[in-house]
C-alpha positions as CSV (number, residue, x, y, z in Angstrom):
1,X,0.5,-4.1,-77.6
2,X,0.6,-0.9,-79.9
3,X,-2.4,0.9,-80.0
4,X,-1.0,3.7,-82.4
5,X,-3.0,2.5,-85.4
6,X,-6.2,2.7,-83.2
7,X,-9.0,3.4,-84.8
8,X,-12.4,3.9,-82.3
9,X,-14.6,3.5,-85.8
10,X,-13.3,0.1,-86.5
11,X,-14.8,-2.7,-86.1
12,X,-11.9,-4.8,-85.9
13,X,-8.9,-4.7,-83.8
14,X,-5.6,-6.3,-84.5
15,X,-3.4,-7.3,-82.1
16,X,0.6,-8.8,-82.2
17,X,3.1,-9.0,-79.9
18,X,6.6,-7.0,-80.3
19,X,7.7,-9.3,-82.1
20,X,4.4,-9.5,-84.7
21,X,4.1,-13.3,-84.3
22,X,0.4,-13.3,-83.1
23,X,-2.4,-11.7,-84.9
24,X,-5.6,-11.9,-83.4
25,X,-9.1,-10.3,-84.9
26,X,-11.7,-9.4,-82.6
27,X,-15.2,-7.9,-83.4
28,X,-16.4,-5.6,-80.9
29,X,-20.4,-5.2,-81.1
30,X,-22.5,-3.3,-78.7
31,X,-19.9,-3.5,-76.0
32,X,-18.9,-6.8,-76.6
33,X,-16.2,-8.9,-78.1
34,X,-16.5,-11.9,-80.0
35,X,-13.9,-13.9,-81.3
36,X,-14.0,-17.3,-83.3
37,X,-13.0,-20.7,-81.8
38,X,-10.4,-19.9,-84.1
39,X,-9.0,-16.8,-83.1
40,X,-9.3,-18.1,-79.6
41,X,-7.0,-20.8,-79.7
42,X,-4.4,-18.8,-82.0
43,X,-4.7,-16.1,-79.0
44,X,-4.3,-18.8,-76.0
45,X,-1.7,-20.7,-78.5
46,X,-3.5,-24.2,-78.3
47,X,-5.6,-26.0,-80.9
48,X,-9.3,-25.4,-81.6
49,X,-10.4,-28.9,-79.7
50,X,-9.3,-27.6,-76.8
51,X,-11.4,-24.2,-77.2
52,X,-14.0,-26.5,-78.5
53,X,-13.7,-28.7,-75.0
54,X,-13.9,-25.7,-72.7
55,X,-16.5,-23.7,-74.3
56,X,-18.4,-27.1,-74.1
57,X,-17.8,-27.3,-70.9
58,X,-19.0,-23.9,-70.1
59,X,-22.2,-24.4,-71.5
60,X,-22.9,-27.8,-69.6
61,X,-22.3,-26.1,-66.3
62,X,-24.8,-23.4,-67.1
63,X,-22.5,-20.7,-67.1
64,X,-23.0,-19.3,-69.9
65,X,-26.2,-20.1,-72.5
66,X,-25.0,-21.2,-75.5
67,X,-28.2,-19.9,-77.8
68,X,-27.2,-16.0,-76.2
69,X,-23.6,-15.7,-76.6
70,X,-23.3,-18.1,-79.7
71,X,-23.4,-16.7,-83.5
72,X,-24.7,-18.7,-86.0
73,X,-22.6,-16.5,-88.6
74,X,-19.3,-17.3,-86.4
75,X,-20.2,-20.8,-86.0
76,X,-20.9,-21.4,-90.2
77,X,-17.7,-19.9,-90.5
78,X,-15.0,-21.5,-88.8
């Protein structure tokens, strides 16, 4: 991962591989990332249902809340 372009004022990072085939955007607010279903599966190279299936999941076991680590904004636009 090259860092070079680093900027700590951004609110965006982009990430690729050596070789520049993966691309993945990540918003970092307040100390944490978030990340589309999306950008997820581009990351983890599988498709969205299966992001979709885990993160479900996730929020059956009681993990994780859904309503607190959920956007609406993320969610309306993917």
């Amino acid at each position: 991962m090259d860092l070079s372009k680093y900027n700590p004022n951004s609110q965006f990072l982009l990430y690729k591989t050596e070789t520049g085939d993966v691309k993945v955007d990540v918003l970092l607010q307040n100390e944490t990332v978030w990340m589309s279903q999306k950008k997820i599966a581009e990351l983890f190279d599988v498709q969205r249902p299966a992001i979709t299936k885990h993160l479900k999941n996730i929020f059956e076991s009681g993990e994780l809340n859904e309503k607190v680590v959920c956007s609406i904004l993320e969610l309306t636009t993917t």
